[in-house]
N, C-alpha and C positions, 0 to 999 in steps of 0.2 A: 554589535557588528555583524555583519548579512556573512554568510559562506562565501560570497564573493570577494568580501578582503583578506580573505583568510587565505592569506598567500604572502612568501616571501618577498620584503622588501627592502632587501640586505644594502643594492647594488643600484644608483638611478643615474644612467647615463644619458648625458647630454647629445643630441645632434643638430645642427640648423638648417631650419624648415626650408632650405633654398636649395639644399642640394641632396637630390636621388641616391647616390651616389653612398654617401658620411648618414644619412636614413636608412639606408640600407642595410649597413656594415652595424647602425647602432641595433636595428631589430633584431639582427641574427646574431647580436654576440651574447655572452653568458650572462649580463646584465637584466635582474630580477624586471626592471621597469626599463623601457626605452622613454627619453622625452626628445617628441621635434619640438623644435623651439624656433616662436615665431616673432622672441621681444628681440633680447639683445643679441642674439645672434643674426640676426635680419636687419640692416639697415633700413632707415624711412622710408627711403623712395624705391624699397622693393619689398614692402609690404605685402603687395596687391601680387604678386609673381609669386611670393613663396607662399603665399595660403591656396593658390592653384597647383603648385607644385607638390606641395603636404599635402593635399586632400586627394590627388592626383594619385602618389605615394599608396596611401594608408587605403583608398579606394579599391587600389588591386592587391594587397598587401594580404598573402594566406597564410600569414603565422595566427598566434596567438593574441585580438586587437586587445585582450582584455590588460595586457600587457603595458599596450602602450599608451601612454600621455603624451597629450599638445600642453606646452606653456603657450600662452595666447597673452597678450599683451593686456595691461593693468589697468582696471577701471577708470581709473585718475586721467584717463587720455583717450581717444578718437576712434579705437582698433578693436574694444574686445567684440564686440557683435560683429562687425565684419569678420573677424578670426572663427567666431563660434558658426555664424552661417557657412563660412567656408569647410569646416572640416567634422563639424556633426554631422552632416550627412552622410559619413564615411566611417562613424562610430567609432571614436576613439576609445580605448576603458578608464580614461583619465583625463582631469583637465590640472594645469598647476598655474595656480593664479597669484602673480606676482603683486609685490610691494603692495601687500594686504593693510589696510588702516584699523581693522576691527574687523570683528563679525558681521556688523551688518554689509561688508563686502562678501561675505559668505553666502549671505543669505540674498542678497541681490543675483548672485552668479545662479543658486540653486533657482529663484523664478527666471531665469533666461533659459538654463539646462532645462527647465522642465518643458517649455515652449519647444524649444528645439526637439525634444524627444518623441514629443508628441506629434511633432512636425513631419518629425521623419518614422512615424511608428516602432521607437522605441520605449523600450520597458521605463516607465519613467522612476526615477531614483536610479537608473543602472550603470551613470555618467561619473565616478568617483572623483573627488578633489583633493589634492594637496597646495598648502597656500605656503607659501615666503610672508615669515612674520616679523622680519625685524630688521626691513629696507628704508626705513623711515623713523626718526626722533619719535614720533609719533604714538607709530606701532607699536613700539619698543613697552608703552604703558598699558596695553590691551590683548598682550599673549595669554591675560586667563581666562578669555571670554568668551571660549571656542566651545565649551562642553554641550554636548546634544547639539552644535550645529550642524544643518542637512549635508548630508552628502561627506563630510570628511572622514579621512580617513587618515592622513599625516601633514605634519607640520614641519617645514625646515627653514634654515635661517640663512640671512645673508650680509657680509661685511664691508663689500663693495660699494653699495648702495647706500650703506648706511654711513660709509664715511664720508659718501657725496652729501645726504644730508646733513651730517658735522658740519662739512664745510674741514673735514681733516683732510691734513697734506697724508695721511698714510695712518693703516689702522694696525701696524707689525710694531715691532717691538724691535732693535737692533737684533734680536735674538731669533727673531722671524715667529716670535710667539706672538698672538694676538695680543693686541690692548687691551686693559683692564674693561674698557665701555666693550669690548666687543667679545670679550669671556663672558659679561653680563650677559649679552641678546643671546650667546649660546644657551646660557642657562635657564633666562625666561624663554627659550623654545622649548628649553625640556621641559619645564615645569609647566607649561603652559599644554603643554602634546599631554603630559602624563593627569592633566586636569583632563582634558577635554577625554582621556582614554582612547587614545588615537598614536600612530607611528611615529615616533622621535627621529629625526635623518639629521647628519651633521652636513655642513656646507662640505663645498669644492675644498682641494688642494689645487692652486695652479700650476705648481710645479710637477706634471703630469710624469719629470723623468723621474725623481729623485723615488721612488717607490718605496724605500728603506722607512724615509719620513713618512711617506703614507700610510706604513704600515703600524708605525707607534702609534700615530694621529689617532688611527682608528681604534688600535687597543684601548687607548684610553679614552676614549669616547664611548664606548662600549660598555669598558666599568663603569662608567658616570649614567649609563641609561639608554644614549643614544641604542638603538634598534638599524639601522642603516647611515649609509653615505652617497653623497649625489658624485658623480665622476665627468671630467667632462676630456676621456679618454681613454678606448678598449684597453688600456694598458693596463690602467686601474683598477679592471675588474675582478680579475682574481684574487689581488690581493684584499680587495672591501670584503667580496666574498665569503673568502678564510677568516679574516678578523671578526666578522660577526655569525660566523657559523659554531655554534659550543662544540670544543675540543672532548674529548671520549674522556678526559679523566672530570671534567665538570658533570658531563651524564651521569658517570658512574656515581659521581660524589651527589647530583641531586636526585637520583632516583633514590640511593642510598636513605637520604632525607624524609623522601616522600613515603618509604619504606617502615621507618622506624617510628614515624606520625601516625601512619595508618595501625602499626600493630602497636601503638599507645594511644589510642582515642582521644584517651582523658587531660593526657596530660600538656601542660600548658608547655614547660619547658623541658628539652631531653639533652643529656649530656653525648656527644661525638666526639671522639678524636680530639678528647681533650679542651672540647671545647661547650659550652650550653647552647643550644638551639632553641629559638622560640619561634611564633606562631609566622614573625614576617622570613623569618628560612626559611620554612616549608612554603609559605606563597611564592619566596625569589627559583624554589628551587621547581615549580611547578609551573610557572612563565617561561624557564628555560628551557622545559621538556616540552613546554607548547610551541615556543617558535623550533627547537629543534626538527618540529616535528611540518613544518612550512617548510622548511631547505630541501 
């Protein structure tokens, strides 16, 4: 991984590529990644308006571009070269490339990005990807296949999509908890992010008011591995924020860790607080002092 991903990315809010306005509000808010979004927030027949309006956007745009991502609409259909012509030239730091079927949609995106880069004299590799791996029955069998692909940097999932391809009347639970098939695509993202050694992000909450739930959602997500969560509203942000930012008594307790390894070299396992420590504490409690150190 380049110095260039090495940055927090707790926090990935949504805005749609059609309005200045909700672009605007997404760039400047506390959200680690802004995404304009030019699939499903964009209807058909204004395609062509919102990739002038995004590029338009992000052209004058003097924050931080390394920041921001375009979703650009999904190889599987008519839009993405139109979407990348439109808004490379304005150097986004990100592209997130929806209802991924496999790597080689990776690896097709990295020989377009590179053309483009070139096109527009930029540093080539410098265009980072996050892809949606689990919009499709399909994808669902190819989330381990990501490892050394060009340009990535995270992986996150989607349930929407995915129940379109079921062909399910609904992918909740009476309980509003996910379906069993869709706790699966959670889990082959994670395992499939943590093969590839790239960013784990958990999907949306739609329920953008209920914050309470958003806030468990993401604890527990967090312990399970995920690294961040996508939002698709400022409300959101501070709570994603805090849930994935380690609290002061986890520092203390992994530096603790890192402490007591380092002044026993040797030994494979050390007794803490009651408890035996071996070799994968010290690695969990040394990933956590790395991203702490991204916030």
């Amino acid at each position: 991984m380049t110095d260039r991903t090495r940055r927090a990315m707790r926090s990935w809010l949504f805005a749609p590529g059609d309005s200045e306005k909700k672009m605007s509000k997404c760039a400047e808010s506390a959200a680690d990644i802004a995404i304009l979004d030019l699939e499903d927030a964009v209807a058909p027949d204004s395609k062509n308006e919102a990739r002038q309006i995004l590029r338009d956007f992000l052209s004058t745009y003097d924050g931080d571009k390394s920041r921001v991502f375009v979703r650009v609409n999904p190889l599987d259909g008519p839009h993405t070269l139109a979407d990348l012509a439109a808004v490379m030239p304005a150097r986004p730091g990100g592209i997130m490339l929806p209802k991924v079927y496999g790597r080689q949609d990776v690896e097709t995106l990295d020989k377009y990005l590179e053309a483009f880069e070139v096109a527009n004299d930029m540093e080539r590799g410098s265009t980072q990807v996050i892809v949606l791996v689990t919009e499709t029955a399909e994808s669902m069998f190819h989330c381990g296949d990501f490892k050394n692909a060009p340009r990535l940097v995270a992986m996150t999932w989607g349930a929407e999509d995915l129940a379109d391809s079921l062909g399910a009347s609904a992918n909740t639970e009476p309980d509003g908890s996910f379906g069993f098939t869709y706790e699966l695509a959670r889990s082959m993202c994670l395992l499939g992010a943590a093969t590839a050694g790239v960013t784990a992000i958990e999907t949306i909450q739609a329920d953008f008011r209920d914050l309470d739930a958003l806030r468990v959602r993401a604890d527990k997500v967090r312990r399970a591995g995920f690294q961040g969560m996508l939002a698709i509203h400022p409300a959101q942000i501070d709570v994603i924020n805090e849930a994935f930012t380690p609290g002061e008594e986890e520092l203390a307790e992994a530096r603790e860790i890192v402490a007591l390894f380092e002044a026993n070299p040797g030994a494979g396992t050390i007794g803490h607080n009651g408890k035996m420590l071996d070799r994968p504490h010290l690695a969990r409690a040394r990933n956590l002092l790395a991203a702490a150190d991204l916030n």
